[in-house]
N, C-alpha and C positions, 0 to 999 in steps of 0.2 A: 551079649552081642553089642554091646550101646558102647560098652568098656571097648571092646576090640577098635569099632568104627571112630572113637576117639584117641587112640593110643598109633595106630596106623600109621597115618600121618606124619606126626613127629618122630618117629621111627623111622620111616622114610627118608623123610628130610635129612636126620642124622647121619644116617650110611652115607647120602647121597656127599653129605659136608665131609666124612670121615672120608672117603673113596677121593677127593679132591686133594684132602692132607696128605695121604698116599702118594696119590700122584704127585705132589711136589718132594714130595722125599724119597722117590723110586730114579725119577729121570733125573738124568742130569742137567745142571742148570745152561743154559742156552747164554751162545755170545753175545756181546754188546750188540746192540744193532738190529736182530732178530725180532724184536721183540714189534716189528712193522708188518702187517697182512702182508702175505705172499703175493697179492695182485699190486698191493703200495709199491714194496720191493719191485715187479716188474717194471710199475711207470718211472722208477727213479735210474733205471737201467742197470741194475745188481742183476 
């Protein structure tokens, strides 16, 4: 059990980092410019 409660964890973490990699190589990469909060974007009047 002491083995499980130590291994957890960084397993966890793992997917959590692999699911990230995923996602940058699932979506497509986003236009120049995008890359500003949705609410920035609205104060700059886009």
């Amino acid at each position: 059990m002491a083995v499980l409660a130590v291994l957890i964890p960084p397993l966890m973490l793992g997917v959590i980092l692999l699911l990230g990699r995923y996602e940058d190589l699932v979506l497509p990469p986003r236009p120049p410019g995008t890359d500003l909060p949705e609410s920035r974007l609205r104060s700059l009047g886009q």
